[in-house]
PyMOL Python script that loads the backbone (N, CA, C, O; Angstrom):
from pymol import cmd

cmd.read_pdbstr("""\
ATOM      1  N   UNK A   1       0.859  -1.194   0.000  1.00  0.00           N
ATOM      2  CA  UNK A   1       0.000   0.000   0.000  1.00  0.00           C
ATOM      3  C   UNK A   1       0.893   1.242   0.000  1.00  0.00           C
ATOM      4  O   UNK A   1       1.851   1.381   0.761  1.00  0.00           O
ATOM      5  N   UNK A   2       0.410   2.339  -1.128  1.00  0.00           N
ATOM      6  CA  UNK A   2       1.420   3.510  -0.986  1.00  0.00           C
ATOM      7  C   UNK A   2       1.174   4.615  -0.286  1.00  0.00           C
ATOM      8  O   UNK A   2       0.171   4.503   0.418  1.00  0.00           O
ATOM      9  N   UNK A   3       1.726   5.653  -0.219  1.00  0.00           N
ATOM     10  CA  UNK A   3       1.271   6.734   0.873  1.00  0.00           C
ATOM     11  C   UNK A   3       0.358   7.436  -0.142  1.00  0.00           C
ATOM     12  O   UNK A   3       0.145   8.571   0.282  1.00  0.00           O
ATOM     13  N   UNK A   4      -0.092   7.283  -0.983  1.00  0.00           N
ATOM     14  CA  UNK A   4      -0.699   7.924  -1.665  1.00  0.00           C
ATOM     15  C   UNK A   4      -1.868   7.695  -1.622  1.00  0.00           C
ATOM     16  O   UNK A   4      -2.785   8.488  -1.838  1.00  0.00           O
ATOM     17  N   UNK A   5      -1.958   6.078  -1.206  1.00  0.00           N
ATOM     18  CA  UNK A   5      -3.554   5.557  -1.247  1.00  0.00           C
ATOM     19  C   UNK A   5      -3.341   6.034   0.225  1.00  0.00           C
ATOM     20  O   UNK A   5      -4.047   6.872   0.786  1.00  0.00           O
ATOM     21  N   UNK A   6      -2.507   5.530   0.653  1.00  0.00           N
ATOM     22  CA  UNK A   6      -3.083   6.170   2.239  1.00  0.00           C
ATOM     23  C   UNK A   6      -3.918   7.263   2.285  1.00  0.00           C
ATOM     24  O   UNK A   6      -5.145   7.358   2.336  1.00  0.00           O
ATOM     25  N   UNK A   7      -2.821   8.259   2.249  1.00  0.00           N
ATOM     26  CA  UNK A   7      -3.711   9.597   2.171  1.00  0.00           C
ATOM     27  C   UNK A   7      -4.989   9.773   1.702  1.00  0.00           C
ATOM     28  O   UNK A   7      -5.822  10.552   2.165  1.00  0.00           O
ATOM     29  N   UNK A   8      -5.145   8.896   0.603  1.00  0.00           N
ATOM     30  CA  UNK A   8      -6.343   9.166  -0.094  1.00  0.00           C
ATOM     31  C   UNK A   8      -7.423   8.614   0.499  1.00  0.00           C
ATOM     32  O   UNK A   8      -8.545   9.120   0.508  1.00  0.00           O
ATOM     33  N   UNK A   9      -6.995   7.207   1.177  1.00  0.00           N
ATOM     34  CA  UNK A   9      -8.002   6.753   2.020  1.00  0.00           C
ATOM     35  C   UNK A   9      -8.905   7.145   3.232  1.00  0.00           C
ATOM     36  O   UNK A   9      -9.978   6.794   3.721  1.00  0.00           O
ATOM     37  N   UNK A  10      -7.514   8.422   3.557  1.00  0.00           N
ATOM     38  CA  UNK A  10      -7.761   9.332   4.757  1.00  0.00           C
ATOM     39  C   UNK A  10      -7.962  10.062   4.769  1.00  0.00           C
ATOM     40  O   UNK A  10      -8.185  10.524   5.888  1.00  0.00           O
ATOM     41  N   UNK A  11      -8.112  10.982   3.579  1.00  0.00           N
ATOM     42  CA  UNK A  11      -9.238  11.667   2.927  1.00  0.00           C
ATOM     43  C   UNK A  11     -10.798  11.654   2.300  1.00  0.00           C
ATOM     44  O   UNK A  11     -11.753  12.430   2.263  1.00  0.00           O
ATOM     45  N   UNK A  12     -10.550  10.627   1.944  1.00  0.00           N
ATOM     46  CA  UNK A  12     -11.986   9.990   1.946  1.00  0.00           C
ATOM     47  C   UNK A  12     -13.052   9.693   3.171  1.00  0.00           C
ATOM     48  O   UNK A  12     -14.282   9.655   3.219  1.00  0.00           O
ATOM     49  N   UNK A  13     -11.941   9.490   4.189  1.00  0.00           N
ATOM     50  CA  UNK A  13     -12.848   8.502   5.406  1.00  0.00           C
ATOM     51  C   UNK A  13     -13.142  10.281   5.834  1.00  0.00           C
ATOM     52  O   UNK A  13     -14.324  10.593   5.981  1.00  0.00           O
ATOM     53  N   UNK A  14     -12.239  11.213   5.992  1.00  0.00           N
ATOM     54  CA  UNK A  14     -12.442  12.295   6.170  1.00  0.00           C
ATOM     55  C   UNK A  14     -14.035  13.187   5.697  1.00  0.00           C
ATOM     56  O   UNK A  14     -14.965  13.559   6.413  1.00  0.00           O
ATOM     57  N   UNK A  15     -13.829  13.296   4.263  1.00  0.00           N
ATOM     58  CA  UNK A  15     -14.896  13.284   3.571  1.00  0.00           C
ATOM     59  C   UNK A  15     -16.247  12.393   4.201  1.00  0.00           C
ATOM     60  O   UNK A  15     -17.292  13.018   4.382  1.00  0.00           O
ATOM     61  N   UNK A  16     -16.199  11.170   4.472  1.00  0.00           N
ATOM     62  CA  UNK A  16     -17.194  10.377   5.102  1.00  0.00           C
ATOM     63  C   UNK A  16     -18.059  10.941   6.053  1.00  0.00           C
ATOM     64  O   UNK A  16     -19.286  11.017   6.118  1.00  0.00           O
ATOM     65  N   UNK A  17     -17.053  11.358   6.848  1.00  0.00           N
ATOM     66  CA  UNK A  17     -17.429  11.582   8.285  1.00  0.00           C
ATOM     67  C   UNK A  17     -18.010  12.917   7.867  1.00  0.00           C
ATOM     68  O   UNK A  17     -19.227  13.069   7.760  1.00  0.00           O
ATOM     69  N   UNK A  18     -17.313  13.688   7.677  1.00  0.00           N
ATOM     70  CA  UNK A  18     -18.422  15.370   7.324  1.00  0.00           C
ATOM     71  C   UNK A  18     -19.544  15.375   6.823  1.00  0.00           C
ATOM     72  O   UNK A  18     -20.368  16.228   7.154  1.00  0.00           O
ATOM     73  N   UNK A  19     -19.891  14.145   5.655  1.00  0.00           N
ATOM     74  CA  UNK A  19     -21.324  14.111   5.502  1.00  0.00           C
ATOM     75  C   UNK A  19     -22.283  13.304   6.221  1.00  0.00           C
ATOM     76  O   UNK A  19     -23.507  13.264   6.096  1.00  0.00           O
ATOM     77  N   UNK A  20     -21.346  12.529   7.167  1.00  0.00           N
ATOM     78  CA  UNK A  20     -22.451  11.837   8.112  1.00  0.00           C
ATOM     79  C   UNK A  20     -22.778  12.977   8.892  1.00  0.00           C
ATOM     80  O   UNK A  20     -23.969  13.242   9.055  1.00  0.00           O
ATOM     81  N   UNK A  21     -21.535  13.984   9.607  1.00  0.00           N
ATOM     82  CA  UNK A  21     -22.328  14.657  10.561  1.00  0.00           C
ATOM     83  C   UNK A  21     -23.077  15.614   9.864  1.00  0.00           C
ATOM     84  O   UNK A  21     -23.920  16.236  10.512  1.00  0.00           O
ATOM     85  N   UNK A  22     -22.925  15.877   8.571  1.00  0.00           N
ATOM     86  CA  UNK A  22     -23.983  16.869   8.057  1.00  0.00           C
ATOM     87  C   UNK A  22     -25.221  16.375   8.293  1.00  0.00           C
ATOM     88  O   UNK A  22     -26.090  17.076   8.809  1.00  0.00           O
ATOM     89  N   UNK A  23     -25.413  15.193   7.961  1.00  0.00           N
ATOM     90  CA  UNK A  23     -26.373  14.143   8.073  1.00  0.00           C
ATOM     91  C   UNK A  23     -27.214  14.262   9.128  1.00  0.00           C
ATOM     92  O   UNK A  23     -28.407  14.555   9.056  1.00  0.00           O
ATOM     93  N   UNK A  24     -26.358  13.948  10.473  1.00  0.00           N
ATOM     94  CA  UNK A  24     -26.463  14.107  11.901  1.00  0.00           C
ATOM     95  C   UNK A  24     -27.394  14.886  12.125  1.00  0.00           C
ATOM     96  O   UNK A  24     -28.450  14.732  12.738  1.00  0.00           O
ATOM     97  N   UNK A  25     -26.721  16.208  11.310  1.00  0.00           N
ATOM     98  CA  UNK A  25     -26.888  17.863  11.741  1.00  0.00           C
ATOM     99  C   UNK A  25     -28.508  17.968  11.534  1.00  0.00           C
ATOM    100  O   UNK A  25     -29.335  18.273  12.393  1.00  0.00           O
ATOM    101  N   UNK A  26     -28.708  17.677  10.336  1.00  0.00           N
ATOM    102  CA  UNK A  26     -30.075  17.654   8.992  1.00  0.00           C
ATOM    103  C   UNK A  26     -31.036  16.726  10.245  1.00  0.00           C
ATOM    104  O   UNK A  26     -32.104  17.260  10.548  1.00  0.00           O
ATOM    105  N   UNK A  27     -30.764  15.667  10.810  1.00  0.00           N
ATOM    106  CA  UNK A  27     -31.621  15.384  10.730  1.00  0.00           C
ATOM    107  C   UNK A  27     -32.598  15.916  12.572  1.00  0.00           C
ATOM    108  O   UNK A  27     -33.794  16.058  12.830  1.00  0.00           O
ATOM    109  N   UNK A  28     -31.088  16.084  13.607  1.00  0.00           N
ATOM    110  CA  UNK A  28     -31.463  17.227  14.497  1.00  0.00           C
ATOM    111  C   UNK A  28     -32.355  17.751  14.108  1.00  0.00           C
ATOM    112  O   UNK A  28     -33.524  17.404  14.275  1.00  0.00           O
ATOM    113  N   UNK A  29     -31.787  19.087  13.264  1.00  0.00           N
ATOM    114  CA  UNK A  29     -32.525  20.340  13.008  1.00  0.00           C
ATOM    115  C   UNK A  29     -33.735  19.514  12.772  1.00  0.00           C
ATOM    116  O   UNK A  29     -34.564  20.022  13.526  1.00  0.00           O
ATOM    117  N   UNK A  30     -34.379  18.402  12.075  1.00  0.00           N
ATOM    118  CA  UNK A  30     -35.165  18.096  11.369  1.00  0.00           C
ATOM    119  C   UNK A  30     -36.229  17.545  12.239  1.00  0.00           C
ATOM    120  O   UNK A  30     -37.348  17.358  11.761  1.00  0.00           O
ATOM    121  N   UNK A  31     -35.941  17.236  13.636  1.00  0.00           N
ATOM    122  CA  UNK A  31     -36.545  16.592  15.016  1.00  0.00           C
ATOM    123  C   UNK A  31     -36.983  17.531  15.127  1.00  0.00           C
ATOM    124  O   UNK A  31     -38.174  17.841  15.105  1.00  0.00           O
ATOM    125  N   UNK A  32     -35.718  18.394  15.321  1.00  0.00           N
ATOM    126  CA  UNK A  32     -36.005  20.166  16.293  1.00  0.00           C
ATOM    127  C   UNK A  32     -37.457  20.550  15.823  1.00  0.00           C
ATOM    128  O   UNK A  32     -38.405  20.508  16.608  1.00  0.00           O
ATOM    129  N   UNK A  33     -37.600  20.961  14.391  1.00  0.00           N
ATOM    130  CA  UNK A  33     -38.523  21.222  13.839  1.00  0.00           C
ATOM    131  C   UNK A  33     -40.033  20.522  14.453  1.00  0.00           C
ATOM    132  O   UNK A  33     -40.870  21.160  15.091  1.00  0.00           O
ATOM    133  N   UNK A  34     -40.133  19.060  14.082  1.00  0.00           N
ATOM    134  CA  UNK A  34     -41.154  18.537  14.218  1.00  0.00           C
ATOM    135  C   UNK A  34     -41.748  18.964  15.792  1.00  0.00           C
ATOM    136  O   UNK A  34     -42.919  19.306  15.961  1.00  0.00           O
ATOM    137  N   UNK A  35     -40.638  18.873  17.017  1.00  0.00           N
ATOM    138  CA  UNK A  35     -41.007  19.186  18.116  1.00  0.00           C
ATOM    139  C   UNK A  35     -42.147  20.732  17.989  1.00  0.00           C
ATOM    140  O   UNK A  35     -43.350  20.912  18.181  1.00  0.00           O
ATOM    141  N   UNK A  36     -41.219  21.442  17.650  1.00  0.00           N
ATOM    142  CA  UNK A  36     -41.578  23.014  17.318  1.00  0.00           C
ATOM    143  C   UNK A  36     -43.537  22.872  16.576  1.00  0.00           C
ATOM    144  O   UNK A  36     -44.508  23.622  16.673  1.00  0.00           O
ATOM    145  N   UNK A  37     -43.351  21.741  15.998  1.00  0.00           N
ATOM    146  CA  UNK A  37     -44.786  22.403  15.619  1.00  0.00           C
ATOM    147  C   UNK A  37     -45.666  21.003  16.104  1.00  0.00           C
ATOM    148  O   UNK A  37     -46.727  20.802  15.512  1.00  0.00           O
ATOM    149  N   UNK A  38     -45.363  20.315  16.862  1.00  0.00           N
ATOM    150  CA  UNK A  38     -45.697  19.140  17.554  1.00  0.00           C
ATOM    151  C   UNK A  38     -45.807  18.180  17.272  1.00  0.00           C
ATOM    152  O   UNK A  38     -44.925  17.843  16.483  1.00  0.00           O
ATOM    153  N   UNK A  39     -46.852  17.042  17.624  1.00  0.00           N
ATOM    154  CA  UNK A  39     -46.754  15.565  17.308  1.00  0.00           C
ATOM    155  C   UNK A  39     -47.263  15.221  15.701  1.00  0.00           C
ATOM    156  O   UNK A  39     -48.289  15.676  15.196  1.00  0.00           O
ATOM    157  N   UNK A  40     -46.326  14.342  15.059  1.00  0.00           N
ATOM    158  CA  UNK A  40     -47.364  14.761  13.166  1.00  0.00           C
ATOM    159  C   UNK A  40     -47.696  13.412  13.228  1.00  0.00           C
ATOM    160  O   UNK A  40     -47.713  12.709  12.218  1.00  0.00           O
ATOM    161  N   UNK A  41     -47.947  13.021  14.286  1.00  0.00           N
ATOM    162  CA  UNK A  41     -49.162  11.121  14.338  1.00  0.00           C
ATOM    163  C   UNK A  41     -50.433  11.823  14.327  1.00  0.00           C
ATOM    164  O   UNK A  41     -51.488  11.189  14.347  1.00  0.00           O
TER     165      UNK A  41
END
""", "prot")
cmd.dss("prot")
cmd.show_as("cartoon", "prot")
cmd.util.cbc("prot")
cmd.orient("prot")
C-alpha cells in the first residue's frame, strides 16, 4: 500500500465523516422542527 492511497483513504474517510455529521446535523434540526410544531401522528 502507498502513501498515496493512504492519504487518499484518509481523505476519503475524512470526507465520510463530514457528511455523516452533516447528516447528523439535517436530521437534528429536522426533530427540532417537528417538536416546534408538535406531534405529526
Amino acid at each position: 500500500r502507498t502513501d498515496e492511497e493512504t492519504s487518499l483513504s484518509k481523505s476519503n474517510a475524512a470526507l465520510i465523516e463530514r457528511a455523516h455529521r452533516k447528516i447528523d446535523l439535517s436530521d437534528t434540526y429536522r426533530i427540532h422542527q417537528q417538536k416546534e410544531a408538535g406531534p405529526s401522528l
